[in-house]
Structures are given as structure tokens and as C-alpha cells.
N, C-alpha and C positions, 0 to 999 in steps of 0.2 A: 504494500500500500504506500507506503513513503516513497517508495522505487516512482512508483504513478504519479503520487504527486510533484515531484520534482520533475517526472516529463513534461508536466502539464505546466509547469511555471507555477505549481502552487507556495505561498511564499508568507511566511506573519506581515502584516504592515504594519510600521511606526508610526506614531506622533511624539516631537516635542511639544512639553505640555510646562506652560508654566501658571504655577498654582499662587494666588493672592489671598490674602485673608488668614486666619489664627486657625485654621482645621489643619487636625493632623498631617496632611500632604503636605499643604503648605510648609508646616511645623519643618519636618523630613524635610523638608528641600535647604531651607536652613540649617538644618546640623550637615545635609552635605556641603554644603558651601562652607562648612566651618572644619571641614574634612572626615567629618564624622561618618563614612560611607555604608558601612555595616550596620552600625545601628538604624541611619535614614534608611536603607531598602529596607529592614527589616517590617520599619514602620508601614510603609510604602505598599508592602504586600500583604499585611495584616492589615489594613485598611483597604486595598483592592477586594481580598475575601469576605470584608463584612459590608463591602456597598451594591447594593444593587445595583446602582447606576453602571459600576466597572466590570458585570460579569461578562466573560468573552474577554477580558484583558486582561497583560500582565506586565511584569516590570522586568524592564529590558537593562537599564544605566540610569543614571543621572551622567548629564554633560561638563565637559568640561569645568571646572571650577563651579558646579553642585546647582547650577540658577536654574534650573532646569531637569523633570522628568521624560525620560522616555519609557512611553507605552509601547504594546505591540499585542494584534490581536495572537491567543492565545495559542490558536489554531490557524492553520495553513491557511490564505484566502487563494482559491485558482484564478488563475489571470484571468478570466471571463468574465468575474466577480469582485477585481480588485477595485473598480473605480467605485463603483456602489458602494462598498462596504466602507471604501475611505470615506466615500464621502458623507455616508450616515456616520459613521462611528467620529468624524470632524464637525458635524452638525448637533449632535448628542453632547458632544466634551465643550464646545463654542456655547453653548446654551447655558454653561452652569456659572451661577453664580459665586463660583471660586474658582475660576479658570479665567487667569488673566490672557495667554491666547494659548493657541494651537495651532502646529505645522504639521504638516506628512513629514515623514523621516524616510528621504529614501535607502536610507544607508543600514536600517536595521536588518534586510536580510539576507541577504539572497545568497546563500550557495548556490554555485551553479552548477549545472549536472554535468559529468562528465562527457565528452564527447564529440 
């Protein structure tokens, strides 16, 4: 099945997401910026698990110098379905009122398949 899905371009998609406001994410994204990297994802993904909002996503990095989370959906999207999904799942995260923005990341995934 993986074999399949990497013929097919299937692939996670990213968002950089940067979080505003005193809620936990936000919280996280500050101790990573203060290099605290371990403890921030740990945050990061224990609050992915208990929000509804984030099911279907996971925690990929924090960027550079911590200002910033990257998402990625959880599961493969096939390339038939990646514009969709981006762009629901950028429509959903733009909508919250503690997401100061969001970008696609194209750089979260892509193994490419051999050949």
C-alpha cells in the first residue's frame, strides 16, 4: 500500500502556522523560540490530540528560531486531492481565532519514489 501510494504522488501536506494569543500552541511556540524544542512539540501534540479542530493533523517542526509551527496532514493526500485538501485544511486553520496566518509548506514532504 505505501509502495501505491508513492506511485500515485501520494504525499502529507504542510502548513506554516503561526499561533497568536495565551492558548497553549501559542504558549509552545514561545518556549520554542526560547529553544525549549522538546518540551514545545510535546505541548504541540498533546494539544493536537485533544482539539477537534486538529484531527487529521500532526506536528511536523517548529521553524527556524521556534516563530513558527509546522502542520502536516497526518495521512498521505494523492495528488488528485492535494489542492482540495490544502485548501480546506488553509481555510479551517485561516478561520481560527488564534491563528495569526497560515502558509502551505511545500517542503514538508515529498520522498520521491525511486525510478
Amino acid at each position: 500500500m505505501a509502495q501505491a501510494q508513492t506511485q500515485t504522488g501520494a504525499a502529507p501536506i504542510g502548513f506554516i502556522v503561526k499561533f497568536r494569543g495565551g492558548g497553549p500552541i501559542a504558549r509552545a511556540q514561545v518556549l520554542a523560540a526560547r529553544g525549549e524544542l522538546a518540551q514545545a512539540q510535546r505541548q504541540v501534540e498533546v494539544q493536537l490530540g485533544r482539539q477537534t479542530w486538529a484531527a487529521g493533523l500532526c506536528f511536523d517542526r517548529f521553524t527556524v528560531g521556534g516563530a513558527e509551527i509546522v502542520l502536516r496532514t497526518c495521512e498521505a493526500v494523492a495528488a488528485s486531492e492535494r489542492n482540495a485538501v490544502q485548501q480546506s485544511w488553509g481555510a479551517r486553520l485561516r478561520a481560527m481565532r488564534a491563528v495569526e496566518y497560515v502558509d502551505a509548506n511545500a517542503t514538508v514532504a515529498q520522498q520521491r519514489a525511486p525510478g
